[in-house]
N, C-alpha and C positions, 0 to 999 in steps of 0.2 A: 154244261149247257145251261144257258140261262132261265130258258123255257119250257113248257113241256107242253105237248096237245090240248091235254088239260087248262091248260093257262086260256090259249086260242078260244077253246067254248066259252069258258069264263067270261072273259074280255070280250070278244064279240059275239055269240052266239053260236050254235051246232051246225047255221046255213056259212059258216064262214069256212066250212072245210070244204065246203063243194068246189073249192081249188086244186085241192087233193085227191079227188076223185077222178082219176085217170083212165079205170077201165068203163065208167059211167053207170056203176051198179051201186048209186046210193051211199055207197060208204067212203070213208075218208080213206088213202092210202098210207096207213102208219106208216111204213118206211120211208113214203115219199116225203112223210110230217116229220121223220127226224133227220133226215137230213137236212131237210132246209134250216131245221130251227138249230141243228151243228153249225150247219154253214154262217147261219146269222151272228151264231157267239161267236166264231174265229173271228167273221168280221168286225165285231163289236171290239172282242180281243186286241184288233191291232189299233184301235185309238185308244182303249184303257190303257194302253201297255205304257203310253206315255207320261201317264200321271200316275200311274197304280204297280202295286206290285199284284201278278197274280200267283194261284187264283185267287179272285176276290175272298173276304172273310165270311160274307153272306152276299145274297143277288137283291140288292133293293127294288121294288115294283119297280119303279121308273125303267126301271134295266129289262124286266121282263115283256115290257110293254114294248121296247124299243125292239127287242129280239123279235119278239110275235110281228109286228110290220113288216117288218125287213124278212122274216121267212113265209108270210102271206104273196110279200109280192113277189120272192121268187118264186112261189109255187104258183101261183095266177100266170108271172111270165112263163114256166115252161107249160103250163096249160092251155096256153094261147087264149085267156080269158082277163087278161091285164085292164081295169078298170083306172081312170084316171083318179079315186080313191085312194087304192091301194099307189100309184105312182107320187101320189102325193105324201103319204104315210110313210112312203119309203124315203123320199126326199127329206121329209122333219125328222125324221129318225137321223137322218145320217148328219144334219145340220146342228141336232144337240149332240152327237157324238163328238163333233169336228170342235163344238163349245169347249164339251169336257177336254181332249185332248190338248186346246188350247191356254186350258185353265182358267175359263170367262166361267164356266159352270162344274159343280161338284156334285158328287155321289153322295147321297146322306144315310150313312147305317144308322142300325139300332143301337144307342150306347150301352155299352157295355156297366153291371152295374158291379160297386167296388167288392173286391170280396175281404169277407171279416176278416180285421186284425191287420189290415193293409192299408198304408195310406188312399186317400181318394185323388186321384190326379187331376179327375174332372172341377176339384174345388180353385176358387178363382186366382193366381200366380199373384204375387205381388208388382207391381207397376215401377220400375226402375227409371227417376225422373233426370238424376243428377248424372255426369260427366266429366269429363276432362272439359278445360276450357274452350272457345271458340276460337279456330283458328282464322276467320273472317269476321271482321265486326263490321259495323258501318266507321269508327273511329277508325281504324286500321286501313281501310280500303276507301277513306274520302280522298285523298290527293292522286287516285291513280287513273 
C-alpha cells in the first residue's frame, strides 16, 4: 500500500476523513480507510507496472500524495458526499499517472549511497564521441 490514514491527517488534516465516517459518529471508518487506500495502490499499480518493476524499492511522496486523492474520492464517492475538489484531485492524480506510464514523467527515489570498498556507479561514465564512419554525408547524397 502506498498510503496509510496517517498519511491522509498529514496531508490534509483530521476534517478530511469525515468521508469515512459512515455510521456518522465522529470517527473515521478504518476499514473503510483501508480499503480504499488498497484499492488506490492496485490502481496506481497498473500504470507503474508499465515503466517499473514492482514492488516499488521505496514509495516516494509524490506517490503517497497521489494514493491519498484517489482513496479520498473514492471514499467521498461511496458516501455520497463527492466535492468537485476531491473530483478534481482525482482527475490530476490519474493525469500524472497516465504521464509516468507514458514516460513524459518519472518517479525520483532516494539514492542509494555507495557502499565501502565498492565501486561508485553514480560517478559520471565516460562520453563515447567517436564511431564508425558516416554512412550518409552530404558528398555522397548530393547527386541523388
Amino acid at each position: 500500500m502506498y498510503a496509510t490514514q496517517s498519511d491522509i491527517v498529514t496531508l490534509y488534516g483530521q476534517n478530511a476523513l469525515v468521508v469515512a465516517d459512515h455510521n456518522r459518529d465522529g470517527a473515521a471508518d478504518s476499514a473503510a480507510v483501508t480499503r480504499a487506500l488498497t484499492s488506490a495502490s492496485d490502481e496506481i499499480d497498473t500504470y507503474l507496472h508499465a515503466r517499473y518493476t514492482l514492488p516499488l524499492p521505496e514509495v516516494p511522496g509524490f506517490l503517497k500524495q497521489l494514493a491519498v486523492d484517489i482513496a479520498l474520492y473514492r471514499l467521498a464517492l461511496s458516501a455520497d458526499v463527492l466535492s468537485e475538489e476531491h473530483r478534481k484531485r482525482y482527475e490530476d492524480a490519474l493525469g500524472h499517472l497516465k504521464r509516468i506510464a507514458r514516460g513524459e514523467a518519472a518517479l525520483v527515489f532516494t539514492p542509494v549511497p555507495p557502499v565501502e570498498g565498492q565501486p561508485d556507479v553514480s560517478a559520471a561514465q565516460p562520453i563515447v564521441s567517436g564511431g564508425p564512419a558516416k554512412l550518409f554525408t552530404r558528398d555522397l547524397t548530393r547527386d541523388l
